[in-house]
N, C-alpha and C positions, 0 to 999 in steps of 0.2 A: 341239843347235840344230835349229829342223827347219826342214831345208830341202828336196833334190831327194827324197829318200828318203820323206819325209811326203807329195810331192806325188801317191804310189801312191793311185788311185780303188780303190776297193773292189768295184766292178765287175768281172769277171772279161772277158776279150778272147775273144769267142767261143766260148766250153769249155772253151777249154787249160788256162783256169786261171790262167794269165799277167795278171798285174795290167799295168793301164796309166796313164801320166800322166795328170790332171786337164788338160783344153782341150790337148791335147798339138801337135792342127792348128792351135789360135790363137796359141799361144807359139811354134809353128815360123814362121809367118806372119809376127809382129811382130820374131823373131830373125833371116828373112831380111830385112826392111826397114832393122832396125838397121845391118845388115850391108851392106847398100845405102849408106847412109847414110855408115859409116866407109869404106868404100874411095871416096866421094865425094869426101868433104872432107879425106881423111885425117884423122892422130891432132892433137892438143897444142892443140885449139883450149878454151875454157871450155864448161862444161855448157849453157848457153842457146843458143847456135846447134846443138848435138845435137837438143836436145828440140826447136826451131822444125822442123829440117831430115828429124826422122822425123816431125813430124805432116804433112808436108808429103807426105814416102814413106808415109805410112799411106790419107792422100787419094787420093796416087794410084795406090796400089792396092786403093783403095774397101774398106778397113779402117775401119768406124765408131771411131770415138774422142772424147772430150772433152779439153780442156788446163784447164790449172789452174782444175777445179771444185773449190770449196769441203766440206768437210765440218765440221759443227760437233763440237768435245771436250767429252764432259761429264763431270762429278765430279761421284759421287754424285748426280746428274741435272739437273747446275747447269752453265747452259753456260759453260766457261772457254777460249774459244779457239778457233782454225779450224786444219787442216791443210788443204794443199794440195797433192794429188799432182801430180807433173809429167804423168801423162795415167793414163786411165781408158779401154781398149779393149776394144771389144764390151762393153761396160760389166759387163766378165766379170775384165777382168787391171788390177790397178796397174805400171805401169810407172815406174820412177824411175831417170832415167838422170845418169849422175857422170862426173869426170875426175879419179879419186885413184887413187893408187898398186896399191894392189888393194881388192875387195869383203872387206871382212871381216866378223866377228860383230857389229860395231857397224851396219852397214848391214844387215844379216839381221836383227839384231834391227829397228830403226829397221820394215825392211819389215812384219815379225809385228803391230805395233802398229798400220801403214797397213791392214793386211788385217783387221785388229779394227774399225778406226773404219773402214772404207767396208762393212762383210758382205762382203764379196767373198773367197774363197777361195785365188787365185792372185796372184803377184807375180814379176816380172823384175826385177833390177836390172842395169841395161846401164852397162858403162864401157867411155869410148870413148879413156883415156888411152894407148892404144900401137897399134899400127900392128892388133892383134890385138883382135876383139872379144873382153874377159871379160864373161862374163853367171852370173849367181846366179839358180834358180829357187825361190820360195818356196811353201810351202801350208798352209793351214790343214787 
């Protein structure tokens, strides 16, 4: 599955040679907001007041973002359908935030497919079902 480990840029970190994460200061950014957000409200509430309550911490830490913009699905170049991620930051990361048990390969994959249909290279998925934020970082 490729997840944190794919999200290595191929850029080296100043000489060392040391690979670094892809937007690594904007997913740290949107992880402290999340983060913000869960010790707010705490855990157990449904996913739509998460996603209201970080675009709201995204604003007010003057985080550009979009909420549920559209993208069109195409087959074999025939439009069949829209996704809509739950936000779209620095119009650089998909974000899609949950309330299940845990992220798993189903949500990893789900994300790979988000990052296909928007060009965008990076993806978080935030759950904010237990007192602990789990977060998933994805990359193309």
């Amino acid at each position: 599955m490729d997840t944190d480990k794919m999200a290595r840029d191929n850029a080296s970190d100043g000489g060392s040679g040391k690979k670094k994460l892809l937007f690594a200061a904007e997913t740290e950014a949107i992880i402290g907001a999340a983060m913000e957000v869960l010790n707010t409200l705490g855990h157990g509430l449904l996913e739509k007041p998460y996603e209201n309550a970080l675009a709201v911490e995204l604003r007010l830490r003057g985080i550009p973002f979009e909420q549920q913009p559209q993208y069109e699905v195409l087959y074999k170049e025939v439009p069949v359908g829209f996704y809509v991620p739950d936000l779209i930051v620095m119009d650089k990361i998909v974000v899609d935030t949950k309330t299940i048990d845990h992220i798993g390969d189903h949500e990893l994959g789900k994300m790979l497919n988000y990052l296909k249909l928007t060009d965008l290279r990076v993806g978080l998925v935030l759950n904010f079902k237990r007192a602990k934020l789990e977060l998933k970082r994805v990359a193309l």
